[in-house]
Residue, then its C-alpha position, 0 to 999 in steps of 0.5 A: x170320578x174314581x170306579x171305586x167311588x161310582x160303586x160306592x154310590x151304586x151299591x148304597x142306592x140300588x134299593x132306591x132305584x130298584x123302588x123307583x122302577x118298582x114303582x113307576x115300571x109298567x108290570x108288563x115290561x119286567x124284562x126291561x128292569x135291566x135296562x132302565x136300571x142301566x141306564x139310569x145309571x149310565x145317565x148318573x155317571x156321565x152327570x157326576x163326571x160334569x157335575x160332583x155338587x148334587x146334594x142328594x144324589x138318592x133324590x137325583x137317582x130316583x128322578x131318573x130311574x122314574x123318568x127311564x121308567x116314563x120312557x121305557x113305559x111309552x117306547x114299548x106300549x102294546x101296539x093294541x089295547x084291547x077294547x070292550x068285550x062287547x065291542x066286536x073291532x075285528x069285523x072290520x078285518x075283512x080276511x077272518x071270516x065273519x062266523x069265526x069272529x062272531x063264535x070267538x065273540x061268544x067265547x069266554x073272556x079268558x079264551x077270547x083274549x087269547x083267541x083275538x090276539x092268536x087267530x087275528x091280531x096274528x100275536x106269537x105265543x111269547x107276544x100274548x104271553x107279555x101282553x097278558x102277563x100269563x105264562x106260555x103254558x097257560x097261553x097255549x093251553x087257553x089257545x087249546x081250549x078256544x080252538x076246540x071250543x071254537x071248532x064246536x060251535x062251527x060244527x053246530x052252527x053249520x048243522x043248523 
């Protein structure tokens, strides 16, 4: 097969693609668009040298963008799913102390998913941020907040 002709084929159905994986491409993992779109193309390329009578190759190419999408979706699943908000899995971890796991228990949603995935789950910024699609800013400042709400709720506690 001639470049000229697989630019050809890339050109007029890189919308296809690009829906295939819209479609079927986990919402966490957009950094891996890329690479699905490569090697679905890679996978077209190798076929087309083999094999030139595909009758659609729109149809062809859909098929394996949306099964690199199934792989890539299963390769690079979080390692965790977070449970129920009332459901306390962390109390098992026998290194965080118990008075914080509960006060991180308490907290709010949105400063408890951080909390969990930050303090116990030892996750980076960057991890935490891919994990729950915010930004980095938006995990930091979450991770700011649950610190200090965390920090007085110890201070109470202790008084008492």
């Amino acid at each position: 097969m001639q470049n000229n002709k697989f630019e050809e084929i890339i050109a007029k159905t890189k919308p296809i693609v690009l829906a295939a994986i819209k479609q079927h491409l986990n919402r966490n993992l957009v950094d891996f668009i890329d690479d699905v779109m490569q090697e679905t193309y890679f996978k077209a390329y190798k076929t087309l040298l083999k094999n030139t009578d595909i009758k659609s190759i729109e149809n062809y190419l859909f098929i394996i963008a949306k099964n690199e999408c199934f792989k890539t979706n299963k390769k690079e699943k979080p390692y965790i799913e977070l449970k129920d908000e009332h459901e306390h899995f962390y109390e098992k971890d026998t290194s965080f102390p118990k008075m914080i796991a509960e006060i991180i228990s308490n907290l709010p949603y949105k400063y408890k998913q951080v909390a969990e995935l930050f303090y116990q789950k030892q996750f980076s910024l960057v991890e935490i941020s891919k994990y729950s699609n915010l930004s980095i800013g938006a995990v930091k400042s979450r991770l700011f907040r649950s610190r200090s709400l965390i920090i007085n709720q110890a201070k109470e506690l202790e008084l008492t």
